[in-house]
N, C-alpha and C positions, 0 to 999 in steps of 0.2 A: 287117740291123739293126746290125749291130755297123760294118758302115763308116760308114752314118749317123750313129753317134754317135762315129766317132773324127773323119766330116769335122766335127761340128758342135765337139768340143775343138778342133781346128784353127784354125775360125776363132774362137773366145772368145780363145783364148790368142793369137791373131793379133790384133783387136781390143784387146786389154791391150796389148802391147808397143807398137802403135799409138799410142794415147793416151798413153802415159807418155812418149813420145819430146819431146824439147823442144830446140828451137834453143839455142846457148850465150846471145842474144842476150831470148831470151825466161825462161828460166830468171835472167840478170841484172835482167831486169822485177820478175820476181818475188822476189827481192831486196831491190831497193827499196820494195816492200811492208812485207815484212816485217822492216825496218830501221827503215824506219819506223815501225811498231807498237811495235820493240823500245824507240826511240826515247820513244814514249808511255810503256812499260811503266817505263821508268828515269826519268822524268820529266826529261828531258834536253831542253829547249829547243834547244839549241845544233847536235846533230844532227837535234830535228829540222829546222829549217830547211835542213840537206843538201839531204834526200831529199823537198824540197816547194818546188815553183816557189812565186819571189813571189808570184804573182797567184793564187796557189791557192784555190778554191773551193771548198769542202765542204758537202752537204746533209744535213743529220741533224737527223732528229725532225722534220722539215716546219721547220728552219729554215736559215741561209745563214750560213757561218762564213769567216770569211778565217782567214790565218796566226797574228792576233793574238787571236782568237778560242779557235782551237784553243788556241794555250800558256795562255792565261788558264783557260779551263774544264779541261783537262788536265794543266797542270802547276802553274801560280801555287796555282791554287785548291786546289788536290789535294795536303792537310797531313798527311793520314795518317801515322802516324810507322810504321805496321805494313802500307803499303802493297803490293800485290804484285799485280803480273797477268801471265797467262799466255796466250799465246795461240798459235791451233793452226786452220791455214787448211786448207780442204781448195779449190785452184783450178780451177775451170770452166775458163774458157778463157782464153787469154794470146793476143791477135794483134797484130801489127806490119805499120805500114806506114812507110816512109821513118821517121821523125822524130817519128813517133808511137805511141803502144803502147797497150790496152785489157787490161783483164783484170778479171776478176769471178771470185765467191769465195766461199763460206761461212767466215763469221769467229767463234770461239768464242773467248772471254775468260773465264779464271777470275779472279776478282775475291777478292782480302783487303784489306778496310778495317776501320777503327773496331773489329774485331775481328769484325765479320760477313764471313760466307763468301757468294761468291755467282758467278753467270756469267750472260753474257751470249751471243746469239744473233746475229748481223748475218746479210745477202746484201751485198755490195759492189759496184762496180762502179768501177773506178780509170781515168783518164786521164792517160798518163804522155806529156810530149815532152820531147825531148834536148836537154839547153842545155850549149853547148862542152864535146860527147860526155860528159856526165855524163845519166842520167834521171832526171826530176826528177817528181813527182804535181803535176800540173796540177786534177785535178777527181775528188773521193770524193762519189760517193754512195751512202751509208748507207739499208738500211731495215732496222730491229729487230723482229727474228722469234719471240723470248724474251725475256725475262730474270725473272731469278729474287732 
């Protein structure tokens, strides 16, 4: 009994060390995620444009946002003088091939506006390709799981 249960730590703790391992290139993926968000969270147009391909396409709420999109509902629109968000990813999978990266995500945003408290819930799923070796978000699609 008792080796059965030291093979079965073996492989859990084998397993963990497994999953957490991340390419440098992939760990950079994920990066640009969440540079992006920080990019939202400071209401920083300027970066975000960075870390988001021109043509970028984003689906949220059953609708289709481009670049200009996003800064207008995100940052133009967003006057909060006590704004503040936070947020705290926990990532599924990050894979790469050539020129392209995928990665999806649980997204949590703590939310301070107008003086209300509040967070939000996402699933994500990101499509990143590499423009003159920078990575850049090609394609977000969002589906909201909470919010409060």
């Amino acid at each position: 009994m008792k080796k059965i249960i030291s093979l079965l730590i073996v492989i859990v703790l084998f397993g963990q060390l497994h999953a957490q391992q991340l390419s440098k290139n992939q760990e950079a993926v994920q990066q640009i995620v969440v540079k992006m968000f920080d990019a939202l969270s400071n209401r920083d147009s300027t970066s975000l444009k960075l870390y988001c391909a021109q043509d970028i396409i984003l689906f949220e709420n059953g609708q289709v946002w481009n670049i200009d999109t996003l800064i207008t509902k995100a940052v133009l629109l967003n006057t909060a003088k006590d704004f503040k968000r936070t947020n705290s990813f926990d990532f599924i999978n990050t894979k790469i091939s050539g020129n392209t990266a995928w990665v999806s995500y649980n997204l949590r945003s703590d939310i301070t506006r107008n003086g209300n408290q509040g967070f939000a819930h996402w699933m994500e799923t990101v499509i990143l390709v590499k423009e003159k070796n920078q990575w850049k978000i090609n394609l977000l699609h969002s589906t909201l799981i909470k919010r409060n």
